[in-house]
C-alpha positions as CSV (number, residue, x, y, z in Angstrom):
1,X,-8.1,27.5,57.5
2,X,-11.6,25.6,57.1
3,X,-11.9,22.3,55.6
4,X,-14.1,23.8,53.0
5,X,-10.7,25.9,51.6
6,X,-8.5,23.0,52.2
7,X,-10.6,20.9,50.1
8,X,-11.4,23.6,47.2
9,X,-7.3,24.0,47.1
10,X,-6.9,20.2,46.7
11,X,-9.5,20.1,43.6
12,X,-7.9,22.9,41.9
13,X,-4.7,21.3,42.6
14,X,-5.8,18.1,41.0
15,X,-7.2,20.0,38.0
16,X,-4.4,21.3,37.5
17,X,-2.5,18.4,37.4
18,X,-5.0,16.2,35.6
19,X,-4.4,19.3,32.8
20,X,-0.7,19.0,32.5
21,X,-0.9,15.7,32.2
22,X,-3.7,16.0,29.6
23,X,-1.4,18.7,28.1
24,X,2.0,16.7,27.7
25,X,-0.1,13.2,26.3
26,X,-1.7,15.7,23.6
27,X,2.0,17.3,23.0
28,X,3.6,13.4,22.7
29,X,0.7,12.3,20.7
30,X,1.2,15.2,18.8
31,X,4.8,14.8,17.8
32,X,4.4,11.1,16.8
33,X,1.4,11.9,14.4
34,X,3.8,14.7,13.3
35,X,6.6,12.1,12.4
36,X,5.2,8.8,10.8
37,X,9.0,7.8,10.1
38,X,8.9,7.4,14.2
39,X,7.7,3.9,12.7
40,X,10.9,1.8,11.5
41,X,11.1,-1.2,8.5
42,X,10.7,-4.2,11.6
43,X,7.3,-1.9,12.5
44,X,6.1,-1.3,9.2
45,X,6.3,-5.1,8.4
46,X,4.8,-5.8,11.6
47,X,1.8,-3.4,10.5
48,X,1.3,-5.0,7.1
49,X,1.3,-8.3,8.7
50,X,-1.2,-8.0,11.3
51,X,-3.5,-5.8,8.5
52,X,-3.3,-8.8,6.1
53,X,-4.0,-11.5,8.4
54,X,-7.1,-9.4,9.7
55,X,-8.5,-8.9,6.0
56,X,-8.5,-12.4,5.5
57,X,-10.6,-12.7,8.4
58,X,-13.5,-10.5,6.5
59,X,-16.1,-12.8,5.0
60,X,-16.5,-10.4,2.0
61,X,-12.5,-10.7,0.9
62,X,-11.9,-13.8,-1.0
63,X,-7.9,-14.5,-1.1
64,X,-6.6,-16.5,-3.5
65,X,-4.6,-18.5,-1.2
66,X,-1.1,-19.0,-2.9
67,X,0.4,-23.4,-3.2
68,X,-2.6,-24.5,-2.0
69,X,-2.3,-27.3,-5.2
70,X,-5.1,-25.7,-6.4
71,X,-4.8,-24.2,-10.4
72,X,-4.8,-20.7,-9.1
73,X,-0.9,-21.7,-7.8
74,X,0.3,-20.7,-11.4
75,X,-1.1,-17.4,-11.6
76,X,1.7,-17.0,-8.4
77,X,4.2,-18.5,-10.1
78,X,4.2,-16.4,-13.1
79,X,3.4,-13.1,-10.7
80,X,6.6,-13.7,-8.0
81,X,9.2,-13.7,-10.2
82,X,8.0,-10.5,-12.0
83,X,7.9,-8.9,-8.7
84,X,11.1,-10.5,-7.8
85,X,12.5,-8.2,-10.9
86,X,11.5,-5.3,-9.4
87,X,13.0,-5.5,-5.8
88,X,16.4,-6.4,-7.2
89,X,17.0,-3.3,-9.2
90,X,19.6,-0.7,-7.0
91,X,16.3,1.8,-6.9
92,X,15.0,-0.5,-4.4
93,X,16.5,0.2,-1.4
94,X,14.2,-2.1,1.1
95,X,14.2,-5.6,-0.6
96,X,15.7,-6.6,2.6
97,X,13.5,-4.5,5.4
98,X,9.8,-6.1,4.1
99,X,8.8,-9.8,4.4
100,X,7.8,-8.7,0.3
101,X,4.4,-10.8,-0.8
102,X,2.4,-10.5,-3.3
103,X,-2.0,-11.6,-2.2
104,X,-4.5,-12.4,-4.9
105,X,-8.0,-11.3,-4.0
106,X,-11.2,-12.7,-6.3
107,X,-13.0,-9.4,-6.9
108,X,-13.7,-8.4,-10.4
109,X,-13.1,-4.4,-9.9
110,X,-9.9,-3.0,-11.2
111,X,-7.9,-2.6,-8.1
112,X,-4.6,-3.1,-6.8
113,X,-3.4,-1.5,-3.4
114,X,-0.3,-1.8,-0.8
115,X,-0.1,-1.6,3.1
116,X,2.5,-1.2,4.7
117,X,6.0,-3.5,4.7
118,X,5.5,-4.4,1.1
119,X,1.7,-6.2,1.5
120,X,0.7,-5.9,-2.6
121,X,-2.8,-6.9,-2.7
122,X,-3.6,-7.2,-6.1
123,X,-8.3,-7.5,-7.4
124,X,-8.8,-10.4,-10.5
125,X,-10.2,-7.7,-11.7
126,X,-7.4,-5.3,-12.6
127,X,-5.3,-8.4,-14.1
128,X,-8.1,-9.1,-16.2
129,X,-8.0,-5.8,-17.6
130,X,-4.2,-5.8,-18.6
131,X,-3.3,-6.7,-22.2
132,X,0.2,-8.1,-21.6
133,X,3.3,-8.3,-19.4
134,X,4.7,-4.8,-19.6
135,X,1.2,-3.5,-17.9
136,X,1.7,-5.9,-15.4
137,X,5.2,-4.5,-14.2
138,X,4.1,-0.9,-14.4
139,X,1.4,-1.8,-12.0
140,X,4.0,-3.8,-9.9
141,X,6.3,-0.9,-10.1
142,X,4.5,1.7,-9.3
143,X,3.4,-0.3,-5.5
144,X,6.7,-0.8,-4.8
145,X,7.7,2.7,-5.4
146,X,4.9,3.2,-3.1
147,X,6.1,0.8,-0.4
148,X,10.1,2.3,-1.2
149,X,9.0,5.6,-0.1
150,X,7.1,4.4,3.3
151,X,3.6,6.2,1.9
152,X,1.3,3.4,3.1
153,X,2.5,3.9,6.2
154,X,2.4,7.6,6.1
155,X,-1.4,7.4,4.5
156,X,-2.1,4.8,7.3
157,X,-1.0,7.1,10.1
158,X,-3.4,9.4,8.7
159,X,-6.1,7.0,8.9
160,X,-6.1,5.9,12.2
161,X,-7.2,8.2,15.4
162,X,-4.3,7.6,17.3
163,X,-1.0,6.2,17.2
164,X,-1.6,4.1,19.8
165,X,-3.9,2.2,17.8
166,X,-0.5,1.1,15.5
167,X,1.5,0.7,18.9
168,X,-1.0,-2.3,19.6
169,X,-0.3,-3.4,16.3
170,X,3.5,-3.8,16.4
171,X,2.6,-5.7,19.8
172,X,0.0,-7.9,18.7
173,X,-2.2,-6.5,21.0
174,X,-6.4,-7.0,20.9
175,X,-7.5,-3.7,19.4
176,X,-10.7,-3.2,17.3
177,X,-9.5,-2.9,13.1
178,X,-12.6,-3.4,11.6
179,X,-13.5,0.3,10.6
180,X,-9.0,0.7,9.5
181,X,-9.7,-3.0,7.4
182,X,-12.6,-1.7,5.4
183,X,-11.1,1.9,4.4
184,X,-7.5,0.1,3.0
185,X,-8.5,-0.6,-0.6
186,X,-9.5,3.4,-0.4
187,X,-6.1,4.2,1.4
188,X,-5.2,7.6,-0.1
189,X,-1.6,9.8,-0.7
190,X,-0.8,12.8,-1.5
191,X,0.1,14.6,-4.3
192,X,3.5,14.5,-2.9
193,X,3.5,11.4,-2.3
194,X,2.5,10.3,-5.9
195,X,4.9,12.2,-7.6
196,X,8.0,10.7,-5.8
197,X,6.3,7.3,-6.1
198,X,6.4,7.5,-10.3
199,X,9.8,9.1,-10.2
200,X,10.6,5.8,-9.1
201,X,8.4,3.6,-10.5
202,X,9.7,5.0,-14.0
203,X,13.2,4.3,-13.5
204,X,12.1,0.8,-11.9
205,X,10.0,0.1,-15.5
206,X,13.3,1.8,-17.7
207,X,15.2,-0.9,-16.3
208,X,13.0,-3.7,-17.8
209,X,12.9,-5.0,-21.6
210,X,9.0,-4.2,-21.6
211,X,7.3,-1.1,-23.2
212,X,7.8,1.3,-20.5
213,X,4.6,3.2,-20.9
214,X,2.5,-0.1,-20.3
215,X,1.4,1.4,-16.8
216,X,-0.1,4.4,-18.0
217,X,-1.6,2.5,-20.9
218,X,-3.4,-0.1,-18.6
219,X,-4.4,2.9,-16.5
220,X,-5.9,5.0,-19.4
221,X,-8.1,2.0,-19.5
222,X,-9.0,2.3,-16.0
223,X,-12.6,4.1,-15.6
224,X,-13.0,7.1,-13.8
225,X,-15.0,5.9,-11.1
226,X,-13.0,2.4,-10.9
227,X,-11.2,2.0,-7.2
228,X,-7.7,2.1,-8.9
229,X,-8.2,5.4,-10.5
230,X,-10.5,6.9,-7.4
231,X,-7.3,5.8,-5.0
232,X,-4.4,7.1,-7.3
233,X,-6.3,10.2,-8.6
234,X,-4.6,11.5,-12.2
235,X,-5.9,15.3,-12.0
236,X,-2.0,16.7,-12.3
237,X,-1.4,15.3,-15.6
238,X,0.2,12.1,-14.0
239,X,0.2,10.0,-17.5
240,X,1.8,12.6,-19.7
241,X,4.3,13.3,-16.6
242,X,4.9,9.5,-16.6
243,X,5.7,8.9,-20.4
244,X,8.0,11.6,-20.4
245,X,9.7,10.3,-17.9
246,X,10.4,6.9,-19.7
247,X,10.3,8.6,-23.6
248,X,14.1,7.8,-23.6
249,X,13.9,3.9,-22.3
250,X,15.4,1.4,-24.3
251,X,12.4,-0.7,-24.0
252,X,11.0,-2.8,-26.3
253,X,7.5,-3.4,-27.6
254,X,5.5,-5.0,-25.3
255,X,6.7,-8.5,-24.8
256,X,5.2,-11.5,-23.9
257,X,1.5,-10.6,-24.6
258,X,0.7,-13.4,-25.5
259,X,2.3,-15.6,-22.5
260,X,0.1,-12.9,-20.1
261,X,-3.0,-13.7,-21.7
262,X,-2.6,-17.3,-21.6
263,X,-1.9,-17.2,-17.9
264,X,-5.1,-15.0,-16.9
265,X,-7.0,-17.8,-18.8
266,X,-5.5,-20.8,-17.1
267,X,-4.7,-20.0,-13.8
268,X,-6.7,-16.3,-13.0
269,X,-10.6,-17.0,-11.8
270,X,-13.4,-14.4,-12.7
């Protein structure tokens, strides 16, 4: 046998190789991007951490950093124990999986948008265009739900090219999140997703002594073309789905309106 045969076997022997290796990563990548929940609680939290400490980073995000002793410290002390409401009703069944916290950002658009392990980023803007305290808990409400049923982590694993990318994450290893930071106000779900998400978020606002409809009356107000609305698109009918849901409630009339108005203007900047 000449050399030249020896060493055309070898080549196609490597090819072949190199292929069903090439073939097995795809098939492994595959299945993971197939199966989001692959990711547990300890990973989702470890996610939403990393992704929040990286958009503070951004020169074009202004946080409102929370007990600083500055007068923006009230706006989370009237904000935490609202949230704190939320988690401990029984519909909640990860209170204890996510580090929970709640992150004021100075923008005035009318936004509000979770990552993964319970990271509730809420704009200036959107609290500014609430009218009282029961549009403040629907808004609340509906994130968790969002958080309860893992779908920032599912719309984040659609985001990202790979799933090793999230891997490097949970490890705290260098990887480049500048293009995964910009999209997350934008982060989308599906239909699916939304639906489950205000099944839950109504019986997390029927459980309150607020007007339950005041999320879907705060997001009637919402333009069009405003990034809530854009994120958390309403073509199925989502507000008359929603009041229906609640029409039987024993809320009340939209309490403490006055006590949310008096917190935007004290302790909520422009």
């Amino acid at each position: 046998m000449s050399i030249h045969t020896i060493s055309q076997r070898v080549l196609l022997g490597l090819s072949v190789l190199l292929l069903t290796i090439s073939a097995c990563r795809s098939d492994d990548t595959e299945v993971i991007r197939l199966n989001p929940q692959t990711f547990n609680a300890e990973d989702e939290a470890a996610i939403g951490q990393r992704l929040t400490n990286e958009s503070w980073r951004n020169e074009n995000v202004t946080r409102i950093t929370p007990d600083n002793g500055e007068f923006t410290d009230g706006a989370y002390f009237y904000l935490r124990p609202l949230l704190d409401g939320i988690l401990a009703q029984p519909f909640v069944t990860r209170r204890d999986s996510f580090d929970w916290q709640l992150h004021l950002v100075l923008d005035q658009t009318p936004h509000a948008y979770t990552l993964p392990g319970g990271q509730i980023i809420l704009h200036t803007g959107l609290l500014h265009q609430l009218e009282n305290e029961a549009e403040c808990v629907g808004i609340l409400a509906r994130e968790v739900a969002l958080a309860e049923i893992g779908a920032p982590m599912n719309a984040l694993d659609r985001q990202v090219e790979d799933n090793v990318t999230l891997g490097d994450m949970i490890l705290g290893n260098i990887v480049p999140l500048d293009h995964i930071i910009e999209a997350l106000p934008m982060i989308n779900y599906t239909e699916a997703e939304l639906g489950l998400a205000d099944s839950i978020a109504a019986n997390l606002v029927c459980e309150s002594d607020y007007e339950e409809r005041g999320l879907t009356l705060s997001v009637k107000r919402f333009s069009e073309g405003s990034p809530y609305a854009a994120a958390r698109p309403a073509n199925r009918h989502w507000i008359t789905t929603f009041d229906s849901r609640v029409s039987e409630c024993p809320g009340a009339d939209s309490l403490y309106q006055q006590r949310y108005l008096e917190v935007l203007e004290d302790f909520v900047p422009r």
